[in-house]
N, C-alpha and C positions, 0 to 999 in steps of 0.2 A: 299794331303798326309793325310789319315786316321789315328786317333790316336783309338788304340786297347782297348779295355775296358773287363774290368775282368766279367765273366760270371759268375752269382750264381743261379744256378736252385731253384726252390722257395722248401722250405721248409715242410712236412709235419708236422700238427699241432701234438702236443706230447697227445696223446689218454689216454694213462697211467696215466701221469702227472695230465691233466683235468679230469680223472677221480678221483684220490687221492685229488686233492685238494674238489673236489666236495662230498667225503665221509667223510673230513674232517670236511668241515663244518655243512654238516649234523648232523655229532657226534657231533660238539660243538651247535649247536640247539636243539638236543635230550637234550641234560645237561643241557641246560639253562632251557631247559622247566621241565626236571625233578626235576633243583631244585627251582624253584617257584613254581610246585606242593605238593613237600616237605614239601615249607613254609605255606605253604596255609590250607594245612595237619595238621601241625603242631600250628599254630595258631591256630585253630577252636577246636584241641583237648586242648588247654590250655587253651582256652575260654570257654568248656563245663566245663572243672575240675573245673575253679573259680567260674563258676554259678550253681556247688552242695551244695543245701543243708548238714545239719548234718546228717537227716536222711536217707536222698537219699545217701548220701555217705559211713554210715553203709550198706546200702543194695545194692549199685553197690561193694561194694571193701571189699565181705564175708570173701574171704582168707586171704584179706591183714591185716584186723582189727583183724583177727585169732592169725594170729602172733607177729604182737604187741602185744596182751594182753597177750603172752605168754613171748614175749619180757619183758615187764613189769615186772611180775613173777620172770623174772632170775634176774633181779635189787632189787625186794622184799627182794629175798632170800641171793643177796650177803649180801644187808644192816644186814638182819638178821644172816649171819657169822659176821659182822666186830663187831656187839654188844656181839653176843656171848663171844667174847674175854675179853669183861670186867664180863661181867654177873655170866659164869663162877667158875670166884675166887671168890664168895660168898657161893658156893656148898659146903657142909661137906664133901661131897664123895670124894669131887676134890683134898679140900685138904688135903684131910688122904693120897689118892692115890700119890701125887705127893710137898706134905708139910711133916712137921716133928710136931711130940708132942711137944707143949709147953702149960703150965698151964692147962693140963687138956682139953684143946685141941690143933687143928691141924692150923699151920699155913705156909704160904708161904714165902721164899725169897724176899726181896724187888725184886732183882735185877731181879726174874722173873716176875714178878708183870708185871713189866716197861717192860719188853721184849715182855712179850706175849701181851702187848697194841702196844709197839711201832713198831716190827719188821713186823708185817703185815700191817701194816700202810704205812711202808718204803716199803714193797712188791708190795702194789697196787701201789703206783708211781709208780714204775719199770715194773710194768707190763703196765700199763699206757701207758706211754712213748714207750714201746719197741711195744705195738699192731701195735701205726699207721705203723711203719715199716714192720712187718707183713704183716699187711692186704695189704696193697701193691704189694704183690710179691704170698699171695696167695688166698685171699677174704677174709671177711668176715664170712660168710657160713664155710669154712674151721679152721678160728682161734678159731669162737666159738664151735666147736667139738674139737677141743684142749684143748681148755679152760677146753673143761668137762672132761678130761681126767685126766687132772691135777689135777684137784679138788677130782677125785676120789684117784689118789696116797696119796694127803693130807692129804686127810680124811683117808684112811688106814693107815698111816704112826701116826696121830693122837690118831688111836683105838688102836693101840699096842704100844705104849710109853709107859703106867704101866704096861709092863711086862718088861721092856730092864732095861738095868744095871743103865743109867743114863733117868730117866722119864720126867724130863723137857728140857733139850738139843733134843730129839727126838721129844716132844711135840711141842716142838718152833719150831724145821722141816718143820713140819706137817703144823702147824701154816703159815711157811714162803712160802710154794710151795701153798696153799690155796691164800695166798694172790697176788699174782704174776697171780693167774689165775682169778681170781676177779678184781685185774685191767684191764685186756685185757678185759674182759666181760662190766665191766662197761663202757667204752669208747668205745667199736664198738657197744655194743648194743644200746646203746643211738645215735649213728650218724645214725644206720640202722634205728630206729625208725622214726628218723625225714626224713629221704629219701624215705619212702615205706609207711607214710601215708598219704592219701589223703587231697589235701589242705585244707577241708572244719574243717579239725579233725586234722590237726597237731600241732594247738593249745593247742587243749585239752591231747594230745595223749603224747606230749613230756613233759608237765607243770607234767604228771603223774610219768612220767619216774624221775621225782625227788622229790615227794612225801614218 
């Protein structure tokens, strides 16, 4: 008596299948290799950059050092608003224009005295502080074209205080919107600095930026 046994025709191998598996790993061999050509790429240029000279690096990196030293410039020039603030209350002009007679001449309120040192003071923190958040959401490049924007309202708002009804509350304005844009500028200009100049010069490059 025979016992029956189940019949399974043989199978064709899956062509699709061994195909996709075989593209796959191809793909994952192209990637392996493109990213150790990457590193390899990328090492050799970080090994050229730390073996330039000072000189060689002013003369490969024309534009970059361009901008820094312009960079620089706009740090010059906030420092020279923040001093302006005290400097100033010493002008005869300033205080005829925005002081009262006493003894034969012109003098100032304490209270603005203190204000027009301290309130921009308190401005650049605030500005400060609010850049890194900024620059975040829309570059650098972009904050510091705000920044000058600002500084221009300032400074307008500034020029016409001795004409308005009350000349120092408008002056301190002036004052306060300058300083809010002078902080944003002093803290992204100084991290672009030290990001965009070349290693050989970013010693010297950033030691300026606080000069």
């Amino acid at each position: 008596m025979s016992t029956a046994v189940d019949y399974k025709p043989p199978q064709a191998p899956d062509v699709e299948a061994s195909h996709f598996d075989l593209e796959k790993k191809q793909s994952t061999v192209d990637h392996v290799e493109d990213s150790q050509q990457l590193d390899k790429t990328g090492h050799y240029a970080n090994q050229i950059e730390h073996e330039e000279t000072a000189l060689s690096a002013l003369r490969n990196h024309k534009w970059a050092n361009l901008w820094i030293v312009y960079a620089i410039w706009v740090l010059v020039a906030c420092s020279f608003d923040n001093n302006a603030s005290s400097s100033i209350l010493g002008v005869p002009q300033f205080r005829q224009d925005f002081g009262s007679a006493y003894a034969g001449s012109y003098v100032l309120p304490a209270k603005w005295q203190s204000a027009y040192s301290g309130g921009p003071a308190a401005a650049t923190v605030i500005g400060a502080f609010a850049s890194g958040w900024v620059v975040d959401r829309i570059g650098r490049k972009l904050l510091i074209g705000g920044c000058y924007l600002i500084v221009m309202v300032g400074i307008t708002v500034e020029i016409i205080a001795n004409t308005t009804a009350d000349p120092n509350a408008v002056f301190f304005a002036g004052k306060f919107i300058n300083g809010l844009a002078i902080g944003g500028l002093i803290s992204t200009v100084m991290s672009y600095v030290g990001e965009l100049a070349p290693t050989a010069l970013r010693g010297v490059w950033t030691a300026m930026c606080g000069s």
